[in-house]
N, C-alpha and C positions, 0 to 999 in steps of 0.2 A: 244240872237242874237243882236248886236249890232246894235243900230240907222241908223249909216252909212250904211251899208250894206243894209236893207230897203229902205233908199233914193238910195243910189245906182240903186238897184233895177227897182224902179220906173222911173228912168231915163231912162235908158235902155229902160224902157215898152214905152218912147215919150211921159209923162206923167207926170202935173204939182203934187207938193206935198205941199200941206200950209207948212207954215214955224212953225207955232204955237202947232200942232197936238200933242197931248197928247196920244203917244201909247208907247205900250211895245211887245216884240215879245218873246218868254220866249221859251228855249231851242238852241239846235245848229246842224248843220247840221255833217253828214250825217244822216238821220232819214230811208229814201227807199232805198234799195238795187240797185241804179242806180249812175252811176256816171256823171248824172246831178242834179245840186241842185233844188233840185222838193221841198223840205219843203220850202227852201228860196221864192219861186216862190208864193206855196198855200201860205203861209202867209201874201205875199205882197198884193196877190190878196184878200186876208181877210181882211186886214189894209185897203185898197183901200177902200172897199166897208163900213166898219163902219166909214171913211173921209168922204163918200157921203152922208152918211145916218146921222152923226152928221151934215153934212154942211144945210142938211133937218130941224135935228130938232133945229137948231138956228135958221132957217129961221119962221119958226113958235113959234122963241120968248124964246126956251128951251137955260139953257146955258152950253157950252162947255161939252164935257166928256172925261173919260180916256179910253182908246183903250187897251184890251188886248187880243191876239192873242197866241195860244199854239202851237209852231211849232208842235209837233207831231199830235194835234189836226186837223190842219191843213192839216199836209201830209193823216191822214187817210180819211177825207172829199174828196181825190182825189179819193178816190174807197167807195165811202158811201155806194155806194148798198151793197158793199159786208157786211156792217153791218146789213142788214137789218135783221131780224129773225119773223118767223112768229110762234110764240109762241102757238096758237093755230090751228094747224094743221088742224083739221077738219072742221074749219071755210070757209079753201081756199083748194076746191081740187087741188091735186097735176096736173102742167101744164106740157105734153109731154116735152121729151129735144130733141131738134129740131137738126137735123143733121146737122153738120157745116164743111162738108168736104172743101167747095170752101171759106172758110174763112181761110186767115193764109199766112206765107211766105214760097216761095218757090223757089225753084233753076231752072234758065232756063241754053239753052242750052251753051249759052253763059259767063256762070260763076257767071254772075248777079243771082241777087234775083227778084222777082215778088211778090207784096202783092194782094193776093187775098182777094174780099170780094162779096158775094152775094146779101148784102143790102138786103130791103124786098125782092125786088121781080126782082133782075138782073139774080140769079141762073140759071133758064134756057138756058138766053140767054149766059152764060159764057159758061156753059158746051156744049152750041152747037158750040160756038168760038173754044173751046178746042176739038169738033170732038168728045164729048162724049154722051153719052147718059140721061135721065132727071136724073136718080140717080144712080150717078157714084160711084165708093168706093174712098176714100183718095188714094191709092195706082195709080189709074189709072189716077185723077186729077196731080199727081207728075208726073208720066210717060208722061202727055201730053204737061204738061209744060215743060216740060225738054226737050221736043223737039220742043220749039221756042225758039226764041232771045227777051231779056227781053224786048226790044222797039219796036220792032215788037209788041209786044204781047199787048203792052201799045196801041201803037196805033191803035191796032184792036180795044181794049174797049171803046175807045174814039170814034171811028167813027160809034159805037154802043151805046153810048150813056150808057153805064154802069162804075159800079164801078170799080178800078183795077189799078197798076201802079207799076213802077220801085223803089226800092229802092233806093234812090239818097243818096251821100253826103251831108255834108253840104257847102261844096264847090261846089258842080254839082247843087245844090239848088240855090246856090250865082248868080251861070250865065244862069241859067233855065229863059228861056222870063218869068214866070211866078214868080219866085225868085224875080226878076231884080224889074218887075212892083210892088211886095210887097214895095222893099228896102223904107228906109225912111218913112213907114208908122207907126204910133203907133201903141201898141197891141189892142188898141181900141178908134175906132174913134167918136168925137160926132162934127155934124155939121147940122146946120139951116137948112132948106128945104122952108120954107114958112113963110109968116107972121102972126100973129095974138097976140089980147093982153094981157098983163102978166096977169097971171090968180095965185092965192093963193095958196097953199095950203089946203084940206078941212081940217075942223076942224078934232079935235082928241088928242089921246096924245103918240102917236108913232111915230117916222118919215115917215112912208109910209101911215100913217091912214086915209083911205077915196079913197086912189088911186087904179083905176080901173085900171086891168091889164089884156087886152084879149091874152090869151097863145096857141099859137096856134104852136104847136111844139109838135117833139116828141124826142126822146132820142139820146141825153142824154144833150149834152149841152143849148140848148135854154130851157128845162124843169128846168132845175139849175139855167137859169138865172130868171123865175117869183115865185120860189122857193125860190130865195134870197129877193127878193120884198117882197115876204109875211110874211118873218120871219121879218119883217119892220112894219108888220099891213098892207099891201095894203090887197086889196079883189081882188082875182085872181081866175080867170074860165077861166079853160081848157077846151078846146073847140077839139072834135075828130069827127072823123066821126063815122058813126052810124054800120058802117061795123067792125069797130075797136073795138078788145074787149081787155081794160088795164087792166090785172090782174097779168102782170109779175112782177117778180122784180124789176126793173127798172121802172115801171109804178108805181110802190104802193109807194117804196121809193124817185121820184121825186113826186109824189102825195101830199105825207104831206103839209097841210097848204092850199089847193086849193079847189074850188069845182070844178065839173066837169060836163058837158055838151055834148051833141052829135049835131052836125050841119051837114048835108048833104047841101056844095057848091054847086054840081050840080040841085039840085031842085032851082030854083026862090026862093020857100017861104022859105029854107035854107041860102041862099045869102041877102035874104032884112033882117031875123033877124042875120046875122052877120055883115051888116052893120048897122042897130037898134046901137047894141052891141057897135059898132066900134062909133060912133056917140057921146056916153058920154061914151067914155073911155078915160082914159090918158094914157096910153101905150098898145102898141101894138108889142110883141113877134113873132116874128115869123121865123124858121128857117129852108123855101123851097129853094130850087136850084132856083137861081138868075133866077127872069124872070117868074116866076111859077105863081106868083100870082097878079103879074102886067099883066097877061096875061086873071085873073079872073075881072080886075078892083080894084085890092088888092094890089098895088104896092106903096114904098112912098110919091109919089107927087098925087096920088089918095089921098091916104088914108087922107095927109094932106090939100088938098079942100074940102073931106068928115067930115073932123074933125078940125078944123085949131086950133093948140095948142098939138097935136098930138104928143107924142115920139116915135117914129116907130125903133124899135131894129129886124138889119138882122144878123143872122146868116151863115154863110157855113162855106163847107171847106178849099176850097183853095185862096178866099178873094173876092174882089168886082171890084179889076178891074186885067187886065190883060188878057190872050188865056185860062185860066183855071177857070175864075170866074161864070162858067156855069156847070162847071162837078161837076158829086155827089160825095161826101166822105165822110167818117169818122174818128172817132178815129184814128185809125189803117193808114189809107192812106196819114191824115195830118201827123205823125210819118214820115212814110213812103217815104215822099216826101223830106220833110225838112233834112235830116239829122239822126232824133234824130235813129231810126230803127238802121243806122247801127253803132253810134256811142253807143250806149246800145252793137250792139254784140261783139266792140273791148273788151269790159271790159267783156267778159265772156271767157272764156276754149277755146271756139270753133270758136270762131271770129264771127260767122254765126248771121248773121241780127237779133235782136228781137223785141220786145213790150219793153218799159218802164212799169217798177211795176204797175202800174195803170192809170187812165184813164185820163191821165195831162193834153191834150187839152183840153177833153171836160168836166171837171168840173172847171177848169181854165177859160176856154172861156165863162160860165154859169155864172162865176162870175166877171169876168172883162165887159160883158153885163150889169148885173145891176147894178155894178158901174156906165158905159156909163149910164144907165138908170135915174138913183139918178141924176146924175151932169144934164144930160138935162132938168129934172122935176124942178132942183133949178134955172136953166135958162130962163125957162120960167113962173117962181113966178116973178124973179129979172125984166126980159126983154122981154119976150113975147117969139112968133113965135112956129112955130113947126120945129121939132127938127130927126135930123136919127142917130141910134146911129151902127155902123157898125164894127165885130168880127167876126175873123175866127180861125176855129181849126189850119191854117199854121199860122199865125199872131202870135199865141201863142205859137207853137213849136218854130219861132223864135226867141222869146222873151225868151225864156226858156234855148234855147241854148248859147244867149248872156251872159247870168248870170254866164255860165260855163260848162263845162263837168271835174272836177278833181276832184270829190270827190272819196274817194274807198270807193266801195259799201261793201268792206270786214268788215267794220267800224261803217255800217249802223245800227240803233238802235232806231226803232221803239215803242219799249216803250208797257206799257201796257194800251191799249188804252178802256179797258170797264170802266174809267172813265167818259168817251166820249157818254156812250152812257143811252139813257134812255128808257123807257117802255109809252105806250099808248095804251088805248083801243079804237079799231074802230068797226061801224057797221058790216061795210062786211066783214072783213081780221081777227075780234077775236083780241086779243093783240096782238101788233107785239114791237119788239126792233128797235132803232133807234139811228141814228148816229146824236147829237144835233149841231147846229151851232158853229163852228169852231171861234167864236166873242164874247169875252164879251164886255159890252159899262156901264158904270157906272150908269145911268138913263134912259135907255129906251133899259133892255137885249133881244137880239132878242129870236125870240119864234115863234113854229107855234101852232096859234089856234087851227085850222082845222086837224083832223085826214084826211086819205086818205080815198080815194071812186071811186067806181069803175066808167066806160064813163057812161052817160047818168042819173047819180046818181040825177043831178041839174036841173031846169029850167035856159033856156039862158037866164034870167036877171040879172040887179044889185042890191045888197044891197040895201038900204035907207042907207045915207050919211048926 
């Protein structure tokens, strides 16, 4: 893939690129069966993130490296779980397959589509919106929608405070109050919050090595972004609730490289040791619906008088500022909203709205966070302060759509990707297979330590550093 196209790339994303960067991006697009350029996109976000992470290890004295990036490697890191394999089966009892009727797109009365999504725990209240009962069949969730109007319906979920929304354009995206308020924004922002004085690097001989990283997140893209930190050497603890039990897929495979911890917020003695935690950390993960945890005394201009030096990395879905920088979303709904949903179903038979091949916000947005993450940490080595680094899953579909929608997906050539992938043994999980970082760097190749382990596995401290 040629240089230019990468810088291009990045430009697009409102995003500086050194002039000197010694990378290579190796293959060419189309690679996913979508006709947008989603390998262009992971790779840049790859390239991105070993820029930050070299720009780290010169700061600590290391000199320059070469960048190589495997587009196909890249594009399959956009659906990593799906590599995961758990090799020994009787290690990890098999988990229920959770019914997923009120997830998915569907046709209303009006012509339009509706992206349904249940999120943990909206299911209820959808199905009571839609007049149905707590366990409906798919047949009768289609039936109920199809007798509303797709913005009607939207704005029922919104005034319910649940998941759920209209399949837009990307031109209806362009003039949407909440399109409009993105425009102009990078795909990821980093900006000062507070003062305090430039602080080093700890010692180590990794770029991330010594950096405390509280992950307080759960799937899929804020887990990607302290998952990229650690394949750097930071020491990263997942922090869940005590209610939470991580043994899915998507748990085990954002897991790798972490240890893992249970805090109960609502206890006092829960909240003093996550702020203990929060206190000598240098970054801080987290990706609640805006307002959630400034509401616990967890918000950025807290965290950074609790900590002053602090890089506080937010995640959502639909951005930070704007009429929508409150509601829940995912995957599926940043798609959904932006564009990409129906410009995916022009290029099929049916015309009819889909998903992109994989999950391109949210492991895009996972790692254009720790990029944000890298560059604020070199920030405040060079110049102090503390730091907020701010991504969202539309920020990204944005970004994604600027790049292009012409590729034919008839063309697409994915490649044989169990090159990609390696083997590890863990305590709780038995061997599992694993998709390895989508980066190589000449002098310091990323890598996770740490096999995965299930909540509660860790005590909430840190390392010795």
């Amino acid at each position: 893939m040629r240089r230019s196209r990468i810088e291009r790339a990045v430009a697009l994303a409102g995003l500086e690129f050194p002039d000197a960067v010694d990378f290579e991006v190796v293959g060419e697009e189309p690679v996913l069966r979508s006709p947008h350029h989603l390998a262009t996109g992971a790779a840049t976000a790859r390239v991105l993130t070993g820029v930050a992470a070299d720009a780290l290890w010169r700061t600590r004295g290391g000199a320059p490296q070469s960048l190589v990036v495997d587009a196909r490697h890249a594009a399959a890191a956009l659906s990593s779980y799906s590599h995961l394999r758990l090799l020994d089966r009787a290690a990890v009892p098999p988990e229920p397959v959770p019914r997923r009727v009120l997830v998915g797109i569907v046709a209303a009365r009006d012509g339009r589509y509706v992206q349904l999504h249940s999120s943990f725990n909206d299911g209820p209240t959808i199905a009571d919106e839609l007049g149905l009962g707590p366990e409906p069949s798919r047949e009768e969730v289609e039936a109920a929608v199809a007798g509303r109007d797709a913005f009607e319906l939207e704005a029922s979920f919104i005034r319910r405070r649940v998941c759920g929304g209209v399949v837009m354009s990307k031109e209806e995206w362009a003039g949407h109050p909440q399109g409009r308020a993105l425009e102009g924004w990078p795909a990821v922002r980093v900006t000062r919050i507070g003062d305090a004085p430039p602080e080093p690097l700890p010692e180590g001989d990794r770029p991330t090595s010594g950096v405390r990283v509280v992950d307080l997140t759960r799937v899929l893209a804020g887990p990607t972004c302290a998952k990229t930190l650690a394949e750097h050497g930071a020491d990263v603890l997942h922090v869940t609730a005590p209610h939470l039990d991580r043994r899915g897929p998507f748990d085990i495979e954002t897991g790798i490289g972490k240890r893992q911890t249970s805090i109960d917020l609502n206890d006092p003695a829960g909240a003093e040791t996550m702020h203990a935690l929060l206190a000598e950390a240098d970054v801080f993960s987290q990706g609640y619906r805006l307002g959630t945890l400034a509401r616990r005394g967890l918000g950025p201009e807290a965290v950074a008088e609790l900590r002053p030096g602090i890089v506080y990395v937010s995640e959502n879905c639909y951005g930070h500022v704007g009429p929508w920088r409150e509601r829940p979303g995912w995957e599926q709904l940043g798609q959904a909203a932006t564009g990409m949903s129906m410009r995916e179903g022009m290029s099929s038979p049916s015309g009819v709205p889909r998903l992109a091949p994989a999950a391109v916000n949210d492991y895009t947005t996972g790692f254009l966070a720790a990029y944000g993450a890298m560059v604020a940490l070199a920030r405040r080595a060079s110049e102090g302060g503390s730091w907020h680094v701010q991504a969202s899953l539309s920020q990204t579909c944005m970004w994604y759509q600027r790049l292009g929608d012409d590729n034919d997906p008839e063309r697409a050539d994915p490649g044989d990707t169990g090159a990609f992938v390696a083997e590890m043994d863990t305590p709780a999980f038995g061997r599992i297979a694993y998709l390895t970082p989508a980066l190589s760097m000449s002098q310091t190749p990323p890598r996770w330590d740490l096999p995965p382990a299930p909540s509660g596995a860790h005590e909430p401290v840190w390392l010795p550093r």
